[in-house]
DOKOL-958396 format. One record per residue: y, x, z of N, C-alpha, C in turn. Coordinates in steps of 0.1 Angstrom, whole numbers, plus 5000, padded with zeros to 4 digits. Atoms other than C-alpha are relative to their C-alpha. Layout:
! DOKOL-958396
YXZYXZYXZ;...
***
This chain:
! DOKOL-958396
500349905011504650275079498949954991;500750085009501650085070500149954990;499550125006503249795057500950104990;500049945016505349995036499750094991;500749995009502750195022499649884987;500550065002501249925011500849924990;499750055011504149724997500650094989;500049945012504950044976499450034992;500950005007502250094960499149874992;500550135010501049754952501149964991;498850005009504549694936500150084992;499949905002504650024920498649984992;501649985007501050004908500349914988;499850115002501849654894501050074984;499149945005504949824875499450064988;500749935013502850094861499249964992;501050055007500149884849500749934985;499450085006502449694830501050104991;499749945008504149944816499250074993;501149915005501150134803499049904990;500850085004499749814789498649925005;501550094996496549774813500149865003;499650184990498049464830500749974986;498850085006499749184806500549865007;499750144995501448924815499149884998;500850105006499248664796498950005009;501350044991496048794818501049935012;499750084989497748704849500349875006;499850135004498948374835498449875000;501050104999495448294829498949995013;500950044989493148104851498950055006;501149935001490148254848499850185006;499549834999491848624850500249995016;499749994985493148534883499249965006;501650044990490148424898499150125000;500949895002488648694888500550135012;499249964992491548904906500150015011;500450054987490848714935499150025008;501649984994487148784939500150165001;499849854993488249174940500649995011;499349974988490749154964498849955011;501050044986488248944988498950105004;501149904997485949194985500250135005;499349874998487849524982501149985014;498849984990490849435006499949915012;499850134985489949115030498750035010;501349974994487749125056498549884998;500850175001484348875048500349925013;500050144994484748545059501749995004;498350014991488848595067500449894988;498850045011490548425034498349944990;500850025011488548225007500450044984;499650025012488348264970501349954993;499250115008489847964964501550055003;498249994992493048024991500550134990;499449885010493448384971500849914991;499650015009493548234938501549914998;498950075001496047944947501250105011;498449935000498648214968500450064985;499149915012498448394934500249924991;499250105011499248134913501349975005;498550004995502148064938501350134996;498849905002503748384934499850074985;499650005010502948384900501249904992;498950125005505348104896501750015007;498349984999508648254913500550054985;498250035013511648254889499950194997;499749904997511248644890499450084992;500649975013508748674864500650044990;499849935014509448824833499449884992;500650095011508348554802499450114996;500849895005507148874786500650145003;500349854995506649254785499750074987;500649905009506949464753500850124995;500049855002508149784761501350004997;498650045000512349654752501050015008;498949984992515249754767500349865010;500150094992515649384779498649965010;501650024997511749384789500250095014;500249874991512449724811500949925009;498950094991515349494828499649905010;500850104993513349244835498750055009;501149944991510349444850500750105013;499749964986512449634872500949905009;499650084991514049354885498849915008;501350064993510449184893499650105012;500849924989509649504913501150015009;498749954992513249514930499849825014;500250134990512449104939499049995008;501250004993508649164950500150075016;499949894986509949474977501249955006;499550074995512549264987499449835006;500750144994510148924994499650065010;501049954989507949145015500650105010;499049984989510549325035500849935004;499650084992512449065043499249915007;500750084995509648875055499550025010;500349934983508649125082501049985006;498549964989512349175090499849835007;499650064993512648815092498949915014;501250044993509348735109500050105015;499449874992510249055133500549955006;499750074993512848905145500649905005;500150105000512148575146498849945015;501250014989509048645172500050055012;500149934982508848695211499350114997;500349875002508949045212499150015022;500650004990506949185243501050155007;499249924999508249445266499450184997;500249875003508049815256498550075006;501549954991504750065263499249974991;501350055007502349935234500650104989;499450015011502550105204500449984990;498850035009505050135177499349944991;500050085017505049875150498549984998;501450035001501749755152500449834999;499350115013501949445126499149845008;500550194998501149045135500349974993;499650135006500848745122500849895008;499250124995502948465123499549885007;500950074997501748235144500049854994;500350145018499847885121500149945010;500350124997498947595130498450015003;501850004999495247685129499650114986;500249855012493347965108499449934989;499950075014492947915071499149955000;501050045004490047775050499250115000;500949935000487247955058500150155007;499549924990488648225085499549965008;500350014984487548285120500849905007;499750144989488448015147500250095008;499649894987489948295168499550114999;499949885004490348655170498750035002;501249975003487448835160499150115013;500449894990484949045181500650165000;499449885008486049345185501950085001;498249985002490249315187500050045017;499749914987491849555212500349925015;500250004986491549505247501549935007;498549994994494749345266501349964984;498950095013496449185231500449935004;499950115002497948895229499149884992;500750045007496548625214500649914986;499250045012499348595187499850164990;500049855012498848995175498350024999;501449975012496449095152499950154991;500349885006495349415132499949934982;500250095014495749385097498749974995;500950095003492049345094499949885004;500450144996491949025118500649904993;499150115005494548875096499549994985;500450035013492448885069500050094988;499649865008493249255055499050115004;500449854997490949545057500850094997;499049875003492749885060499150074988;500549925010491850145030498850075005;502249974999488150255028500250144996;500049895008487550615019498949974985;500250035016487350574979500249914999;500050145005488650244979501250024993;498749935012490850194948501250075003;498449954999494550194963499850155005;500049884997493650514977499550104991;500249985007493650824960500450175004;499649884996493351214966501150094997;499049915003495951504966499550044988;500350005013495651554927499549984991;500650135013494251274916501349885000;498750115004496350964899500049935013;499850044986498350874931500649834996;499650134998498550494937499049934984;500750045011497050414898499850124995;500049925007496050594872500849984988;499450005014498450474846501050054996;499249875001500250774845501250055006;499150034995502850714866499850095014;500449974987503850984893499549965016;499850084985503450894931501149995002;499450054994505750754948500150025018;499849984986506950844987499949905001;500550174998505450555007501249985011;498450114997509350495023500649934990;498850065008510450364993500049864997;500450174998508950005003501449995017;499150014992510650055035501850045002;498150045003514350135020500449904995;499550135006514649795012500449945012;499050024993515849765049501250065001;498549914998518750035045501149855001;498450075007520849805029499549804997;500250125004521249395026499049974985;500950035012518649234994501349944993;499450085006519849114965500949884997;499750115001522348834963501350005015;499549974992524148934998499650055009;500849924985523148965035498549935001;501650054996520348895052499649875005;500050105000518548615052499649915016;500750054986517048605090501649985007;498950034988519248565119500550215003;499149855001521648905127499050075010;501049924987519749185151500450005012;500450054982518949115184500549865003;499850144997519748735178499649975009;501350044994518148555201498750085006;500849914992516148855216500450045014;499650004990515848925249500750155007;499949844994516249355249500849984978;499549955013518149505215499050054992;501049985013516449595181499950135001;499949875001515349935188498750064995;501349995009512650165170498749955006;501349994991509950155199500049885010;500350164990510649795218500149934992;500350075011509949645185498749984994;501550065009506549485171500249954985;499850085016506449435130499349895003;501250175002505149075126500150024980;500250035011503849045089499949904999;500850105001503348715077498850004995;501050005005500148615070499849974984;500049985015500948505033500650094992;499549885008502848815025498650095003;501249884998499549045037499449964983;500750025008497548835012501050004983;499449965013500048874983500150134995;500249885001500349224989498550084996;501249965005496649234989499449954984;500250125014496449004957500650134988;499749915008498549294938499450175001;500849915002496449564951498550004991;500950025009493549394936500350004981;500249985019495149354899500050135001;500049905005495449714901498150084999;501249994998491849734912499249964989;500850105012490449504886500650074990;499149995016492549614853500050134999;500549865003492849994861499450085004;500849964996490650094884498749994994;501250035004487849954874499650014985;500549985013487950054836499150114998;500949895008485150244816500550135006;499249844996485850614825500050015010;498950024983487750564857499250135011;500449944985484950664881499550154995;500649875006483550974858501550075001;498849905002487451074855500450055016;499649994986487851034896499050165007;500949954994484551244901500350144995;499549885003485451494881501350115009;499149974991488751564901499950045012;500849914983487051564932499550164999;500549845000485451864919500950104998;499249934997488352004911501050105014;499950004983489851944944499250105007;500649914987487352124962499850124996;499549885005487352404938500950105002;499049934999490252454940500550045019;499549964985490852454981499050105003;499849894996488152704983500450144992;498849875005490052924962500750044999;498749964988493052894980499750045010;499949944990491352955013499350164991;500149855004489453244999501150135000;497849925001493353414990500649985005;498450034988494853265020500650185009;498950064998497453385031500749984982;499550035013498453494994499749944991;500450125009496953204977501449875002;499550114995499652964998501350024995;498350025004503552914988500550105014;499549954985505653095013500349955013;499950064991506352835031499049945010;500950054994503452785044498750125005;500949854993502053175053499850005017;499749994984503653145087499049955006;500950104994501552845098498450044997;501349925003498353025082499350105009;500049834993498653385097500249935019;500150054985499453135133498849925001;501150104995496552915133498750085007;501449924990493653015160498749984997;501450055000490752875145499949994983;500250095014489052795110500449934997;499550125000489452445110501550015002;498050025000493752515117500150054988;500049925013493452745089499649874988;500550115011491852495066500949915001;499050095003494152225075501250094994;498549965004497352445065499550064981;500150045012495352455031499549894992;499650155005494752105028501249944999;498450005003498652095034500350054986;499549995013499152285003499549974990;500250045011497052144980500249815001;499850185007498051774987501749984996;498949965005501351914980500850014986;500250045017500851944948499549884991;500250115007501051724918498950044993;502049995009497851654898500850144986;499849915010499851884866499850115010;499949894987500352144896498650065004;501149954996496952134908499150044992;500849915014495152204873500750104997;499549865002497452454868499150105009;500649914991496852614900498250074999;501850004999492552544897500050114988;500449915015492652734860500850145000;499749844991494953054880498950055010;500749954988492653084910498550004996;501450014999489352964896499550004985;500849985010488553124864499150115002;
***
């Protein structure tokens, strides 16, 4: 579920930026841009000392150079064609690459839990990465699995860009609804583009069958950093503009506003569907979660609505 958070919204972010104008194709093209790109993501997304600068900048020039690109981007019926086929090729690189790194990797036997993501096993750890897993990694691992920080990924920070509250701009801010974070992971329903699948058939070469819970995701280690490389353009380009953090803080206030002036009215502050679970909760804190339920329920139009009914 992780993993396809992650590749929906870096994909999806990517999308919106580009349709909104923040992102152009030309910055990304340039040198200097993507270097720049690079020194966010290390900072915002990698863990210090896992991945260098430099290694960033040259995977992103690599995957600036698939065939998959767009030449350009101006808002044209053939332009719209071409950008949804970059985001159809991006969520198909990065789901196939678990699938086929999945299962392509000695699976272990059942009892650990589910889908907790590895890397593929190198040759030796990059330029400028740890020389073996870090202090700290769970008790009784192997010493091929890894957390997506050890592999060079911090998980999301509270306030770190890709994240983003119930009624504030989900995933970016370039206006672009949210997005349910399965819709990185429907890119296993069905074969990728072009036919079937590119790994070997399920349960090839495995020793137990492909089932949800005797299964370990393996990520590769150059898809994490790609995935992290496109959370940073959205970091750098629309996160990080003038405004941004005065428009976030503002929100927050709304937010809280507005939840205590839903609990104040609970039960009849809540939708119906959600009295039952109100009027049953045994404590404050149950109560409060079942109105943190309904206000992350709502979309940001939704939730100013609501704040300018309840809290004038």
């Amino acid at each position: 579920m992780d993993w396809a958070d992650d590749v929906a919204y870096s994909v999806h972010d990517l999308e919106d930026g580009l349709h909104a104008g923040m992102v152009t194709l030309g910055q990304l093209r340039d040198g200097g841009e993507r270097r720049a790109v690079a020194e966010v993501t290390a900072a915002a997304y990698c863990e210090p000392g896992s991945v260098s600068v430099a290694e960033l900048t040259e995977v992103f020039a690599a995957l600036l150079r698939l065939p998959c690109w767009p030449a350009a981007f101006d808002g044209g019926p053939a332009a719209l064609a071409g950008l949804k086929n970059l985001t159809s090729e991006l969520i198909g690189r990065f789901c196939e690459a678990a699938l086929d790194a999945t299962l392509g990797a000695p699976q272990e036997p059942p009892g650990e839990l589910p889908c907790q993501q590895r890397d593929e096993p190198s040759a030796g750890p990059a330029a400028g990465s740890p020389a073996g897993p870090p202090a700290g990694s769970p008790a009784g691992s192997s010493a091929a699995r890894s957390t997506p920080a050890e592999a060079g990924l911090a998980g999301p920070s509270a306030g770190s860009p890709d994240e983003s509250p119930a009624g504030s701009p989900t995933g970016s801010s370039a206006g672009a609804p949210g997005r349910p974070a399965a819709s990185a992971g429907a890119g296993l329903a069905g074969p990728p583009a072009g036919g079937g699948l590119a790994g070997p058939p399920p349960s090839a070469g495995l020793a137990a069958p492909v089932t949800r819970y005797s299964m370990d995701l393996v990520v590769p280690r150059r898809q994490r950093l790609e995935c992290a490389l496109l959370k940073g353009v959205t970091a750098y380009y629309v996160m990080s503009r003038p405004g941004v953090a005065a428009g976030q803080a503002r929100e927050r206030e709304l937010i809280a506003e507005l939840a205590a002036a839903v609990l104040a009215g609970a039960p009849q502050t809540l939708e119906p569907a959600l009295r039952p679970a109100y009027q049953a909760a045994g404590s404050g804190p149950a109560r409060l979660r079942v109105v943190v339920d309904q206000i992350s329920s709502l979309t940001d139009t939704s939730a100013i609505a609501w704040h300018g009914r309840l809290c004038r």
